[in-house]
C-alpha positions in Angstrom: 62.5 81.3 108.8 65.8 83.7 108.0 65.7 83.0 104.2 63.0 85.4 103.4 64.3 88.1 105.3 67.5 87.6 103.5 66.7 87.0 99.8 65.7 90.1 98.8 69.4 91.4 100.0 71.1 88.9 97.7 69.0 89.7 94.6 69.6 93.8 95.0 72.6 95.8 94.4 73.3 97.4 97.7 76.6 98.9 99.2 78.5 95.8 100.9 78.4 97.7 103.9 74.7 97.9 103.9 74.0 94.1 102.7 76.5 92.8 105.5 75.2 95.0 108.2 71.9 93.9 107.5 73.0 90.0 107.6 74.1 90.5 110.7 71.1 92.7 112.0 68.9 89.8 110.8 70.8 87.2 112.2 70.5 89.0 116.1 67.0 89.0 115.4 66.8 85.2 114.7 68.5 83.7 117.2 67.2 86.3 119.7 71.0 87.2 120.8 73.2 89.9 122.4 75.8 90.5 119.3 76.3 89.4 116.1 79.9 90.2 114.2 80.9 89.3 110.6 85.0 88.9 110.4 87.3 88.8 107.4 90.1 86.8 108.2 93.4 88.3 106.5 97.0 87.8 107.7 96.8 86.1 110.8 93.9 88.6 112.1 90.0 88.9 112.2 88.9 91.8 111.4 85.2 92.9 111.8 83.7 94.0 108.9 80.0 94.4 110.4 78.9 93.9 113.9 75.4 94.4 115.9 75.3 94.8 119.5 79.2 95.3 120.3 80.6 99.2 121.2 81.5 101.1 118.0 85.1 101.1 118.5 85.0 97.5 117.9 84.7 98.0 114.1 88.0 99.3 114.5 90.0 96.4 116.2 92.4 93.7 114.9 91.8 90.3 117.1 94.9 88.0 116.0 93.6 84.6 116.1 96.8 83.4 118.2 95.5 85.7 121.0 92.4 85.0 120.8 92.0 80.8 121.7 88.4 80.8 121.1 88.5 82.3 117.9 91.4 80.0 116.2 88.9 76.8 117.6 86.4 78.9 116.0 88.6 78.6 112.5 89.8 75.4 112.8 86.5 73.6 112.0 84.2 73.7 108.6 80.8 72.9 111.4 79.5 75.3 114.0 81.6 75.8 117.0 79.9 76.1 120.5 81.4 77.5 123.8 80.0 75.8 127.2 79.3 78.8 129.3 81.5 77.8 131.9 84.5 77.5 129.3 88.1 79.2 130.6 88.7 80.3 127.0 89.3 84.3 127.7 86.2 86.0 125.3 87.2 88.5 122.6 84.3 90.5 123.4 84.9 91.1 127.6 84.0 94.5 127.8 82.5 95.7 124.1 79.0 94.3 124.7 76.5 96.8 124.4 74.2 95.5 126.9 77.3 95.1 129.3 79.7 97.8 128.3 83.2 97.5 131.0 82.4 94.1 132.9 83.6 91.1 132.4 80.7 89.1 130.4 78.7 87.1 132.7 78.1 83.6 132.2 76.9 83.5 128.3 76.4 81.6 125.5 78.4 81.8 122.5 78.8 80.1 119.0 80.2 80.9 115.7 81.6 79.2 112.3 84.1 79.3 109.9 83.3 81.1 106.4 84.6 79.6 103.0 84.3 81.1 99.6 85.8 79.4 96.8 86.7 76.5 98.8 89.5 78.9 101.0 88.8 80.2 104.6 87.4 83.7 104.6 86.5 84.5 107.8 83.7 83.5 110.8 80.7 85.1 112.0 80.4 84.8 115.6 77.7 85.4 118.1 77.1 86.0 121.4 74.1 86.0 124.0 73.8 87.2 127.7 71.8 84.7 128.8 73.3 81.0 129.0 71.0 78.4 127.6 70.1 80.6 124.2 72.4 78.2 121.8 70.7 74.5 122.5 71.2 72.2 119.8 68.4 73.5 117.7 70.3 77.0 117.2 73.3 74.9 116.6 71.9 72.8 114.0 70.0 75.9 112.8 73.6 77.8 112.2 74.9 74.8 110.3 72.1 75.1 108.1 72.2 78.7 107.3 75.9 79.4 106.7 75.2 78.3 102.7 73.5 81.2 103.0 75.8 83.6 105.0 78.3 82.5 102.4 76.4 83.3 99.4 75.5 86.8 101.4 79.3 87.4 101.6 80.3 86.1 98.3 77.9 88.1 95.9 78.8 91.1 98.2 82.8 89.9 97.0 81.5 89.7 93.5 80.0 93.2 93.5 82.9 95.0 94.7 84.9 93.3 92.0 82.5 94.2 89.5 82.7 97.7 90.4 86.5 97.7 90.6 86.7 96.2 86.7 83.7 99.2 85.5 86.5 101.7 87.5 89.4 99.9 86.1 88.0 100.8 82.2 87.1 104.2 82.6 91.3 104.9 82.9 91.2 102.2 80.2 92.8 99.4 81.9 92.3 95.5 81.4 93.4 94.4 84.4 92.8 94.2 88.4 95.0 94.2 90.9 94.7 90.8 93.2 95.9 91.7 96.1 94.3 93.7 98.7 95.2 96.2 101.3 92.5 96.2 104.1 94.9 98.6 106.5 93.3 101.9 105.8 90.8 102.3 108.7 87.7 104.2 108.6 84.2 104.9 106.7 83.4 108.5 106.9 82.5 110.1 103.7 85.5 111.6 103.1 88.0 108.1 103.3 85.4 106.5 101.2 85.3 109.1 98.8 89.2 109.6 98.8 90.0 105.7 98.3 87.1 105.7 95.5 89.6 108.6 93.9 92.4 106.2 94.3 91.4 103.2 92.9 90.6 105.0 89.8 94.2 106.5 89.5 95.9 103.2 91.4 95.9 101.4 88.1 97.2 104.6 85.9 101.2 104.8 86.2 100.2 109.0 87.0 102.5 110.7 89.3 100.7 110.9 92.5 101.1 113.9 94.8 100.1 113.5 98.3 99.5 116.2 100.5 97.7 116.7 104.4 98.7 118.2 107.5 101.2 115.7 109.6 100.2 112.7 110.6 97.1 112.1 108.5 99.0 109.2 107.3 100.4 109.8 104.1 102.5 107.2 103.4 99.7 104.5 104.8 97.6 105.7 101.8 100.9 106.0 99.6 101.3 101.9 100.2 97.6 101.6 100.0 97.8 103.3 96.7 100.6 101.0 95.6 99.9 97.4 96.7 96.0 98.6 94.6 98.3 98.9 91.4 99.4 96.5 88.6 102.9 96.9 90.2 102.0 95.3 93.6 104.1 92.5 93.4 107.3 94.9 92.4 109.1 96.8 94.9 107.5 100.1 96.9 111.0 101.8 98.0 110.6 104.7 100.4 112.5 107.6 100.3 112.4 110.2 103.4 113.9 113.8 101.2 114.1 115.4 104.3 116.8 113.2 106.3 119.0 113.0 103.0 122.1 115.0 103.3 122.3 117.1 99.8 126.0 116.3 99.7 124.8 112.4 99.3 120.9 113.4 98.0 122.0 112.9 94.1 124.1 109.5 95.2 121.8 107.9 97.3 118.7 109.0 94.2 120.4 108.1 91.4 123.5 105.8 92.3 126.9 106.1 91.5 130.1 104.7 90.0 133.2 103.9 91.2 135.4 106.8 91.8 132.8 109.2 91.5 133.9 110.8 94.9 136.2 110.1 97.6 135.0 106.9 99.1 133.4 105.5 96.3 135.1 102.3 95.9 132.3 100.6 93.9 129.2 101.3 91.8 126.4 101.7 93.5 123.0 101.4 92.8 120.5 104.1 94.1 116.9 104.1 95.1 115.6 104.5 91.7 117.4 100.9 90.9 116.1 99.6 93.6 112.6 100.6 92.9 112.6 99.3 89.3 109.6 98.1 87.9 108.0 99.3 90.9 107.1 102.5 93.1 109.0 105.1 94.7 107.7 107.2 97.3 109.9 110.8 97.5 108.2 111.7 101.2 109.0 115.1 102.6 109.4 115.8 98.3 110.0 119.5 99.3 112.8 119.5 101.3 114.5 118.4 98.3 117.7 120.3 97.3 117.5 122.3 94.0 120.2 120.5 92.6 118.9 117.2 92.7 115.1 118.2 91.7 116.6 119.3 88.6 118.1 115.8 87.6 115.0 114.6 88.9 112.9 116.7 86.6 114.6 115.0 83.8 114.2 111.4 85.1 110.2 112.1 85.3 110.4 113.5 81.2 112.6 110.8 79.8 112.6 107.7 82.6 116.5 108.2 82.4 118.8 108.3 85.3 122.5 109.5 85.1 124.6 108.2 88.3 126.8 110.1 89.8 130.5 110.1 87.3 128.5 107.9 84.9 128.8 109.3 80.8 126.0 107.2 79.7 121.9 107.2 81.2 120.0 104.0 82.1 116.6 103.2 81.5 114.2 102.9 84.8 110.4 101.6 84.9 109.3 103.8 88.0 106.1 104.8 89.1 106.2 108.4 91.1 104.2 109.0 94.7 105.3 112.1 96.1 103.9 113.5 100.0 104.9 116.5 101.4 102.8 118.7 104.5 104.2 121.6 102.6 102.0 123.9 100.5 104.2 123.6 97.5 103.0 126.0 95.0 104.3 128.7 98.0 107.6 126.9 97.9 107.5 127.6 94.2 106.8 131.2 94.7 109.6 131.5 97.3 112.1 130.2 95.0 112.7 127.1 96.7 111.1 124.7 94.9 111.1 124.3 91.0 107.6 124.9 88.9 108.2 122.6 86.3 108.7 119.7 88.4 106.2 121.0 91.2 104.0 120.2 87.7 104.9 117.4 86.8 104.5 116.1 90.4 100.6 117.2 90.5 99.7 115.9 87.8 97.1 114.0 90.0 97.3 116.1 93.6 95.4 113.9 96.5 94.4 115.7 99.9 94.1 113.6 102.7 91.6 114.8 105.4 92.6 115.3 108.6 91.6 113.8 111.1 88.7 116.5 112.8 86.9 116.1 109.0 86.7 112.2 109.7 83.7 112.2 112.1 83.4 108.4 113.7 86.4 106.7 112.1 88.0 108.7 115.1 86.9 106.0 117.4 87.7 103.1 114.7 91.1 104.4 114.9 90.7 104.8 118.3 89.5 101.0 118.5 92.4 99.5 116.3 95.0 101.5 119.0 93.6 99.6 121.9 93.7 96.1 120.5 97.2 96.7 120.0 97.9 98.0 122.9 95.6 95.5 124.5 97.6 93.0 123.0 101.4 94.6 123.6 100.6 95.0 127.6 99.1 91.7 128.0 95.4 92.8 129.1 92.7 91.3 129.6 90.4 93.7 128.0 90.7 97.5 127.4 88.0 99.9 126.3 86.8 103.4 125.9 84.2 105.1 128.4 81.3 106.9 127.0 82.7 110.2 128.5 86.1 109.5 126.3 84.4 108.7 123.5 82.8 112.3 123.9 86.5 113.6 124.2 87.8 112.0 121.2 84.9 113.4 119.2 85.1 117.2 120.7 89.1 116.9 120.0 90.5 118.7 117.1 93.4 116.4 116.9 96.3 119.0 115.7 98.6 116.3 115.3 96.2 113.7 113.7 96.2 110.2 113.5 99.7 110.0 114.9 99.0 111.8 117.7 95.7 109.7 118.5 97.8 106.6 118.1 100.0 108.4 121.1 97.0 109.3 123.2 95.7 105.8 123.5 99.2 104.1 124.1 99.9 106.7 126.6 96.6 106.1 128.2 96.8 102.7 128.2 99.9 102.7 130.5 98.1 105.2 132.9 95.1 103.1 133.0 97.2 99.6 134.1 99.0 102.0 136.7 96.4 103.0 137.8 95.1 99.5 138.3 97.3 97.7 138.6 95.8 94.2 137.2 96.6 92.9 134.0 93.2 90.1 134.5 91.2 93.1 134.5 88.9 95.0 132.1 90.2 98.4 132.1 88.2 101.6 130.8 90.2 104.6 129.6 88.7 107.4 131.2 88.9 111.3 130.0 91.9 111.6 133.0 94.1 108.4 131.2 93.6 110.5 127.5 95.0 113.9 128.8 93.5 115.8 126.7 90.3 118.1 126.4 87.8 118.7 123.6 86.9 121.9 122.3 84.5 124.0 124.6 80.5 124.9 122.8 80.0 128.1 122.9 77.0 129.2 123.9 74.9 131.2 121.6 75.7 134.9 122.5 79.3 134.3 122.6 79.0 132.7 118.9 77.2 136.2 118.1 80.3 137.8 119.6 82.9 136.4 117.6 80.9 137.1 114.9 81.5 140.6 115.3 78.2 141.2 116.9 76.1 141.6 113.2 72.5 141.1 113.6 70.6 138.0 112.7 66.7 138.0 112.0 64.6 136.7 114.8 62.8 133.2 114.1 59.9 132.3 116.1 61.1 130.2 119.3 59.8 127.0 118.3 61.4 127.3 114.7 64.8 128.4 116.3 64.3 124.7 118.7 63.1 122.2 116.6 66.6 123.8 113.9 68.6 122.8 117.3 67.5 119.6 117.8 67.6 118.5 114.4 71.7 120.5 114.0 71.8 118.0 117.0 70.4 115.1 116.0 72.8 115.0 112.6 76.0 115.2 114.9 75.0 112.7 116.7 74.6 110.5 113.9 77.0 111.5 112.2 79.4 110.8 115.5 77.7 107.9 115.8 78.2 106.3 112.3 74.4 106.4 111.8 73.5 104.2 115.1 70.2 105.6 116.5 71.4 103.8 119.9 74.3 104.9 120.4 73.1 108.8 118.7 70.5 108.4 121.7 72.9 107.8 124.4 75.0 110.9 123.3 71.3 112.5 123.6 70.9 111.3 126.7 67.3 110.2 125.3 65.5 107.2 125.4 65.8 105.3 121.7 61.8 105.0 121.1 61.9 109.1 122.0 64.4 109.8 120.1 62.8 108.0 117.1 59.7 109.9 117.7 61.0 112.9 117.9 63.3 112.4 114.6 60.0 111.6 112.5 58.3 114.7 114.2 61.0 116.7 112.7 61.2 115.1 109.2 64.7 113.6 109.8 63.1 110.0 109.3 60.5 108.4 107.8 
């Protein structure tokens, strides 16, 4: 029976990561199966939101159910849906089974159903087994009585995170949540989690918002994120790039202008604060923008006035502020080129955004997400990651961020089909396709050198090695997202070893 091993999950308060990865754990176990995945199904797209037995960059991917035949049958039934294992239906999972990483699955059984809460479609769970046969008509009829309980798993998980949302939303002392959600920022290191936690505090504040990060850590994904969390999601988010205005046209093109303000003005003109009435305005690239114009700026954020351009009398404008900039600003300030007061009134909430090196395993979720859509864009069959470019990605320091990892893969993807030359097949991307290399170790004596050569005390040898393989151990994991499977592949250990040897050196229980 699943219902015991479940029902002390639904009456405890755990993280809705840990809850759903423990449905899914228990549901492998039940039906004695090769992978179980748990999807959320949100414009057009499944997305997995916990999976078992399936390659990590999975948890990354974006299946859009009119590419996937299998799972829109899947969807368009209430009852359990079963595959015969000689169905044409392509497979969503060719190639991201752990127990048959890069083939084609063989013949298999698969099953899955449709999720409901509140009478609305939700999502599906699927799963999948190597061996054909597993699903008879008793694990079907078995899945059709446990999805009350699936649902109930997923909907007290729903009601949780809304319960924490509304204890956030009265710390900054508002009443009221925002409904609609943004699921596009990808990852669950401790930093992202920590950074969106930050945000949905401040989302519902009307704060300015300074954004800041090296480029391509994707500020304005988090500046929309930000947004679309607030009470002004169903007003306009206008985007403004500072750097590609003009300053002969900056003030126009901010504020608006009137008819016969300047040669060529043959109307009035609204500008992008007009636009973004109501709503949000995002000043990207905010310190490239001319000193003339940040001063009538200044005096929008103090009064929420704007003057256009040849205009005698100001008009009132409702607009939240998000600023970005990859600048360090308070250097601008001291070079002159950017104004203190407003640099203040800009931060009065700064936000970093990690790059991507500080983001341990949501490197390959990115990485993931990438090759579904360029999976999808080249018409393939199935594309995946090798185990030695998973190491590459990891050992990367990624100057250029998540923009430049979203290059890497499409580039690689390209050299992989050239390479092959068959769209029916699944392709791996090897280290070669990624063209690029991860950061050498260096070995212990040259770590002393760059040091400058000071002396360390001596430990005894067996102290200094069991340090090692613990330091070792905790990357892995960490790399790993906290799988012991996959941290004992990077190991190059067996699991039940690696277990062993992790409760021989205190690291578990």
């Amino acid at each position: 029976m699943i219902e015991p091993l479940l029902l002390p999950d639904l009456v405890a308060e755990l993280p809705a990561a840990v809850r759903l990865q423990r449905l899914v754990q228990v549901l492998r176990e039940h039906f004695q199966c090769g992978a179980v995945v748990l999807l959320q199904h949100s414009d057009e797209c499944l997305r997995p939101l916990a999976a078992v037995g399936l390659v990590q960059d999975a948890l990354g991917r974006r299946f859009q159910t009119a590419r996937h035949p299998r799972l829109a049958a899947l969807l368009s039934r209430r009852e359990p849906t079963w595959f015969d294992p000689q169905s044409p239906l392509p497979d969503p999972y060719d190639g991201l089974l752990d127990e048959s990483p890069g083939e084609p699955l063989p013949v298999h059984d698969c099953m899955g159903v449709s999720l409901y809460l509140e009478g609305r479609l939700w999502g599906a769970v699927t799963l999948d087994a190597l061996n054909a046969g597993t699903f008879d008509e008793a694990a079907r009829l078995d899945l059709q009585r446990m999805t009350p309980l699936i649902e109930t798993c997923v909907r007290i998980t729903h009601l949780e995170e809304d319960n924490r949302a509304l204890r956030m939303a009265r710390v900054v002392g508002q009443g009221t949540l925002s409904e609609g959600k943004d699921h596009s920022i990808i990852g669950h290191s401790k930093p992202i989690s920590r950074l969106l936690e930050e945000l949905t505090v401040v989302a519902d504040t009307d704060l300015p918002v300074l954004l800041s990060g090296e480029t391509g850590v994707g500020k304005e994904l988090f500046a929309r994120w930000l947004h679309h969390q607030s009470g002004r999601a169903d007003k306009p988010l206008v985007l403004v790039n500072c750097a590609a205005l003009p300053e002969s046209l900056a003030e126009s093109e901010l504020f608006g202008h009137i008819k016969g303000a300047f040669s060529g003005a043959a109307s009035d003109r609204g500008g992008r604060f007009d636009a973004a009435d109501g709503g949000t305005l995002l000043l990207d690239e905010i310190g490239e923008l001319p000193l003339t114009v940040q001063a009538k700026l200044l005096r929008t954020l103090q009064n929420g006035e704007i003057q256009r351009l040849g205009a005698d009398q100001p008009l009132r404008v409702d607009v939240r502020i998000i600023a970005a900039t990859n600048r360090n600003l308070a250097d601008r300030v001291a070079s002159g080129d950017f104004r203190a007061d407003l640099y203040h009134r800009l931060s009065v909430y700064p936000v970093l955004i990690p790059p991507l090196r500080d983001r341990g395993s949501d490197i390959l979720l990115l990485a993931g997400h990438f090759i579904e859509l360029n999976r999808a864009r080249l018409g393939l069959r199935g594309l995946r990651l090798s185990a030695a470019a998973e190491q590459v990605l990891l050992g990367y320091v990624w100057p250029g961020n998540v923009r430049e990892l979203e290059h890497v893969i499409s580039r690689a993807a390209i050299k992989a089909l050239g390479f092959n030359g068959s769209r029916q097949a699944i392709l791996t991307l090897e280290p070669q396709h990624l063209d690029i290399q991860a950061e050498p170790t260096l070995m212990p004596h040259e770590a002393v050198r760059q040091q400058g050569g000071s002396a360390r005390s001596v430990v005894p040898l067996k102290q200094a090695v069991d340090a090692c393989q613990r330091e070792q151990i905790r990357l892995a994991l960490l790399q790993t997202g906290d799988s012991w499977a996959a941290a004992a592949r990077l190991l190059d250990l067996d699991a039940s070893n690696l277990h062993k040897l992790a409760r021989r050196l205190g690291i578990k229980a």
